[in-house]
N, C-alpha and C positions, 0 to 999 in steps of 0.2 A: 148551235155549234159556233166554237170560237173561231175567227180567221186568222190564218196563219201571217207573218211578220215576212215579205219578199224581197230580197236584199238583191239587185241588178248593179254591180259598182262598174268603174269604168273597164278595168279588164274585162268583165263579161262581153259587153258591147266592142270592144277591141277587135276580139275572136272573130267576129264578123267580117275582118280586112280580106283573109285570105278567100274569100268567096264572090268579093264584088268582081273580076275580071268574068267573075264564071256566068253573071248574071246581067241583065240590064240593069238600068236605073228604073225602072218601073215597079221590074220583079225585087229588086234590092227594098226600095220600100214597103212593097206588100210581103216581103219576109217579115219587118222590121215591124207591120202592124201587125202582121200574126204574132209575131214574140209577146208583144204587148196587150195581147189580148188572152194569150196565155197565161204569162204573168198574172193577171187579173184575176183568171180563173184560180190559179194558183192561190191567190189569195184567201178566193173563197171560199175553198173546198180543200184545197193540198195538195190536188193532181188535175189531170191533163185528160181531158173524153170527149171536149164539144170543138175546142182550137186546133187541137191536133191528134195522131193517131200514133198507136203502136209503141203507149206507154210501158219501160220493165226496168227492174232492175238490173244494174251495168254488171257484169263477171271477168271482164278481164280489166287485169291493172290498167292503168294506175287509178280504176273507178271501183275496183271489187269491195268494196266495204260495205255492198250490203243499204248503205246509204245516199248511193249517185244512179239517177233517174234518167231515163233519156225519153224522148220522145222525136216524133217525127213531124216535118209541117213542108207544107208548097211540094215539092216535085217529089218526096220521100228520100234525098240526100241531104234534107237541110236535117241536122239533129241538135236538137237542143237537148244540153245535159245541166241538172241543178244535184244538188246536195240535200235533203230532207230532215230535220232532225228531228222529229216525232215530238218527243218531251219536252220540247221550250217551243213546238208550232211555228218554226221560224226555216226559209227556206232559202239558200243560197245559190243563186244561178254564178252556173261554171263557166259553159262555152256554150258556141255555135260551128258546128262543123261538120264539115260532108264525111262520106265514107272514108274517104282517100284521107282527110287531115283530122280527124279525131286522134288522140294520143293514146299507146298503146306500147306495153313493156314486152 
């Protein structure tokens, strides 16, 4: 099986701002190595089953294309959402964001 290509640019990690008041400095980094160990998995396989939980795809805008992934990790408000493209194996992390600041039309 080929591994997928995981693209984390700096907007991705940005996304992460609005959640550090929410959290300690402790838990901010143990977000931060669950991300990354996600990622990893991502890599290897194309989704999300050992890092974190309660992988689907996204249905309301501005993620409904069928192609934006979210999954859950740490307290079940942290969500991570990436972009999947199947056919080129290549996978774009979107955000990081709790219930309340996900974006939504």
């Amino acid at each position: 099986m080929t591994n997928y290509e995981v693209v984390a640019g700096r907007h991705f990690w940005a996304t992460l701002q609005p959640l550090r008041p929410k959290y300690t400095r402790e838990q901010m980094a143990e977000i931060i190595l669950t991300i990354k160990a996600c990622i990893r998995e991502l890599q290897r396989c194309g989704h999300v089953e050992e890092n974190g939980w309660d992988e689907h795809v996204l249905a309301r805008a501005p993620f409904a294309d069928g192609n934006h992934i979210e999954f859950h990790i740490f307290d079940d408000d942290v969500l991570v959402v990436y972009f999947r493209r199947e056919r080129n194996r290549r996978i774009r992390m979107v955000g990081v964001y709790s219930h309340a600041t996900i974006p939504s039309e």
